[in-house]
N, C-alpha and C positions, 0 to 999 in steps of 0.2 A: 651175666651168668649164662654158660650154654644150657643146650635144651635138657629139661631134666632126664637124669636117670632111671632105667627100671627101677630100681629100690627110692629114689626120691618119687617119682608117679604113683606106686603103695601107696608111699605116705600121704602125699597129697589126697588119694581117694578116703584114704582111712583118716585123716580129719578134717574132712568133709561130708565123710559119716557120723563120727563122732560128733562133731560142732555144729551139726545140723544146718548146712551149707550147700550150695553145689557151685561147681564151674562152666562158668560160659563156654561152649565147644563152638567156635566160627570158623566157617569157612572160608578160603582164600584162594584167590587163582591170579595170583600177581605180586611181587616185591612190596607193590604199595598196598595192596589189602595186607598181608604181614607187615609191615611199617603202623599200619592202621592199630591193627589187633596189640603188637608190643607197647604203641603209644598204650592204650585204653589203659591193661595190665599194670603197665609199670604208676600210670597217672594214678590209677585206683588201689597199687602197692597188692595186688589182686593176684595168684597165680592163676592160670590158666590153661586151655587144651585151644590150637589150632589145629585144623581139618581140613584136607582135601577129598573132595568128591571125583569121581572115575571122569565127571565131563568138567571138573576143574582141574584134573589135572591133564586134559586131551588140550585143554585151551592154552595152557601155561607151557605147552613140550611147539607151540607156534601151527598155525594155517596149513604150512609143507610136512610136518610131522606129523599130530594128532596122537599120538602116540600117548595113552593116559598113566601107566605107569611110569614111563622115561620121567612126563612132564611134572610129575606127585614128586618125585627124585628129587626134580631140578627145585625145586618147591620146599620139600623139604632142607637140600642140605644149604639153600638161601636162607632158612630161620635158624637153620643150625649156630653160621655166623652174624644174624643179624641180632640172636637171642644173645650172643657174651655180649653185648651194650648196655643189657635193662637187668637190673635186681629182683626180680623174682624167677618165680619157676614157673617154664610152662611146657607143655606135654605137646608131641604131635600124634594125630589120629588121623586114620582115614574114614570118611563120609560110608555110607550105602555101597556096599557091592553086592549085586546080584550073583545067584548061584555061574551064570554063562560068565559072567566076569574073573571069575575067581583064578584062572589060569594063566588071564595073559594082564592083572592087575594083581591080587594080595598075592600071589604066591610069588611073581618079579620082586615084590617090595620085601617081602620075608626075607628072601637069598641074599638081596642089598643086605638088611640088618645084619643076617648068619657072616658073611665077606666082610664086614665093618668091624662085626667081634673080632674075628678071627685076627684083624689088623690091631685089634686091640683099641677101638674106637669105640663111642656109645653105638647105641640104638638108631636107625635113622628113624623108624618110628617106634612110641612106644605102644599103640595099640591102634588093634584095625575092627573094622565092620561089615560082617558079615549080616547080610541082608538074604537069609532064605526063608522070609515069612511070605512069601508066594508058593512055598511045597508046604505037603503037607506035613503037621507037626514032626512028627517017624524018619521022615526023611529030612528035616529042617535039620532034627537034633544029630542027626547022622554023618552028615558034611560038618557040623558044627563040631563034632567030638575031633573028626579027621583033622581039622584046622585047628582046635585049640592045643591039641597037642603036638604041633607041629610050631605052632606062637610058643608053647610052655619052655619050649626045645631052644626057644631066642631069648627068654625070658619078655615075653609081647602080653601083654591084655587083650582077649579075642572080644569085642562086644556084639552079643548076638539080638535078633529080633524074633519075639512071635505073638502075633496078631502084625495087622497092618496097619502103615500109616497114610492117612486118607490123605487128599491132592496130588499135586503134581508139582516136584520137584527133577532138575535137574536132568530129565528125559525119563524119567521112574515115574510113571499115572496110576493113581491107586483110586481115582475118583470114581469110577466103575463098581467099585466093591463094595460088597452089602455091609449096610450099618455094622450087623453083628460081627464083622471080622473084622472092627475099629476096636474091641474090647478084646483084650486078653484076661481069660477064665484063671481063678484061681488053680482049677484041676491040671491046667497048661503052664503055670509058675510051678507048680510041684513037679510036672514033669519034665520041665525045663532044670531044675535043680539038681533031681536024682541023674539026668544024662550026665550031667558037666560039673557038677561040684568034685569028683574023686579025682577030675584032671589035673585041674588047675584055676585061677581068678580068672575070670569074666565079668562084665559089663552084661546087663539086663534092660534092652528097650523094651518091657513092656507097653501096650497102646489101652489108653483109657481116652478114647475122643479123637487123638491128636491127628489134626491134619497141616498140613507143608502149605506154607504161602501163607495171606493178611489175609484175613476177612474181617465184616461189619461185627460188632456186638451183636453175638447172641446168635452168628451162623453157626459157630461152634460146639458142639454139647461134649465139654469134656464131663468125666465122672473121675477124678481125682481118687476115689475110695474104692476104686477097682486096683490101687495100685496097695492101700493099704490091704483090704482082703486077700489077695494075696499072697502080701508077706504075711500076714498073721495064717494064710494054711501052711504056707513053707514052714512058719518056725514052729507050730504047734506039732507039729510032725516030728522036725527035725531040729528043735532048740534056736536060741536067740543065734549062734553061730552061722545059721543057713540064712538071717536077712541076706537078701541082696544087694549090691552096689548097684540100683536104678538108673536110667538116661532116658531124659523128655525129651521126644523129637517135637518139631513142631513148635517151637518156643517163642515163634515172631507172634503179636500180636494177642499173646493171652496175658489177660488180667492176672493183675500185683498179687490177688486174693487167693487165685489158682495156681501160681505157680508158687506163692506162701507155702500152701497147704501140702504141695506133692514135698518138701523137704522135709516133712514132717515123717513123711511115706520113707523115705530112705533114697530118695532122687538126690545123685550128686556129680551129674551132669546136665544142662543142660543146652538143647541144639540153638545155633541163632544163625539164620540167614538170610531170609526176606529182608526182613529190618535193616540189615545191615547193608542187603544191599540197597533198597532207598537210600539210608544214610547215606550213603558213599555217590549215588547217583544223581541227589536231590543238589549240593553245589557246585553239580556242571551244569545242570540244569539252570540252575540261578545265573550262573558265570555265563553261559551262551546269553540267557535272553537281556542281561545288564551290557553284553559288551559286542551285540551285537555285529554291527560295525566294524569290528576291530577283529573277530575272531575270522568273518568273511570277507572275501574281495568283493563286495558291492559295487558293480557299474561301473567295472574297470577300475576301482583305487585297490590301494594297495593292502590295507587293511593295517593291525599293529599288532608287530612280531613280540609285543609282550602277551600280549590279549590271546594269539592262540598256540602260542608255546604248552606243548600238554602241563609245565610244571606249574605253568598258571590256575591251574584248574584241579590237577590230580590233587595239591599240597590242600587245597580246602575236603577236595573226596577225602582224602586219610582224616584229616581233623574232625568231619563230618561224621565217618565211619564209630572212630574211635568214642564220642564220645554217645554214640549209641550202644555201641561195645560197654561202657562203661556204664552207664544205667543199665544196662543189665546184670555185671557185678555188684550193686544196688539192691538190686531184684531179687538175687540171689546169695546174698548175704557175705558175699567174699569179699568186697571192701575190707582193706587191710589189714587179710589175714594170709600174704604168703610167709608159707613156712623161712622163709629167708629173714623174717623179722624187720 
């Protein structure tokens, strides 16, 4: 099945609201971390959202380029054809853009999509991420209106952020920032609402806790009931119609019990990458230290050309990846419910 449609990506969020579910959103900087993510999907019969980050897609466009939207492109229109293989649906997104990113990253990626219509082609993505919860709110929701209506114009899902999300992902440090800007205020979901509800559909990262990267039990103090409060002042205002379609960043490493609980809130996305990446790095790690000998020239021999052929090694990363990928559709309730039946 190719990559779904704007009107199938609807559906998928709207019964994953409905159904009180959400979808794993992984990110990928390479054929084989998408090989990884379709495996998990299709194994778990799960639909799904694949995501590239501005520094996965600088890694994916090669060393001599750097180039992060070219290399999100090249990223993308690889899942395009790799996604007619596997029977469900799955959505591409883009990761965190900063406000200084948005010029020579979402808006290259817009004009792709606008140039694809126009050829009578889908979407190259179906929705991107605007990351200006480092301005203040006023100005956050200001760039955000500018954008979503220019998404609305592709038929694109803009997902926006306000409050921040704590650690350090991807060259974005948020570990600096005082506890209180990890919670987004109910007064800040209402006024997140009133900016962007008469546009058009958006995505809602609110932040209750969540921080980027693994930690120990109990570094984390997520408050899950920040995300219900809320919604419950958005809809008491403005009726059951203004819940939000929710996205948990942050999703490596928290408890079954807590990320239960946010599906309950109207979360029906959420992020996964840390984990994914151990998964994926954990049997090369195995492979080097099992096949030592063989993957290096020790003391002049020769070593063995099965041992460090990267397909030796990469085809356990995908299997490794995916099937972390896949307890996390577990996690999240989407075990085999794509819309594809």
């Amino acid at each position: 099945m190719p990559i779904a449609t704007p009107a199938q990506y609807a559906q998928m969020l709207d019964a994953a609201q409905k159904g009180g579910y959400a979808y794993p959103a992984v990110n990928v900087s390479s054929i084989v971390t998408i090989n990884a993510a379709l495996k998990a999907f299709s194994d778990k019969k799960s639909d799904g959202i694949i995501q590239v980050s501005t520094g996965g897609g600088q890694f994916a466009s090669g060393q001599n380029v750097k180039d992060m939207a070219f290399g999100a492109i090249v990223l993308a229109e690889a899942a395009h054809r790799l996604a007619e293989k596997h029977n469900v649906l799955v959505a591409l997104h883009t990761d965190h853009c900063q406000p200084a990113k948005v010029e020579s990253f979402l808006k290259p990626l817009i004009a792709e999509t606008a140039r694809r219509r126009k050829a009578g082609l889908n979407n190259l993505f179906q929705s991107h991420m605007l990351d200006a919860s480092e301005l203040p709110l006023g100005e956050n929701m200001a760039l955000s209106k500018d954008l979503l209506k220019l998404c609305v114009e592709n038929e694109i899902i803009l997902e926006v952020e306000a409050g921040v999300v704590g650690g350090e992902e991807d060259g974005i440090d948020n570990s600096d920032h005082p506890a209180e800007k990890l919670y987004t205020t109910p007064e800040d979901m209402v006024a997140v609402h009133e900016s962007l509800s008469d546009i058009g559909r958006f995505l809602f990262a609110a932040t209750f806790g969540n921080v980027h990267g693994s930690y120990k039990p109990g570094a984390v103090k997520l408050r899950p009931d920040i995300l219900k409060n809320g919604q419950d002042a958005v809809m008491k205002k403005y009726g059951a119609s203004a819940e939000f379609d929710l996205v948990f960043h942050g999703g490596s490493g928290t408890p079954l019990e807590e990320i239960r609980e946010t599906l309950g809130y109207g979360v029906v996305k959420m992020n996964i990458d840390t984990d994914t990446q151990y998964a994926f790095t954990r049997p090369i790690a195995d492979h080097m230290f099992k096949n030592y000998l063989g993957v290096l020239k020790v003391d002049g021999e020769i070593g063995d050309k099965k041992q460090y052929d990267p397909r030796a090694y990469l085809k356990g990363a995908e299997v490794g990846m995916a099937a972390r990928l896949g307890q996390a559709c577990d996690d999240l309730l989407s075990t085999g419910k794509t819309l594809l039946g």
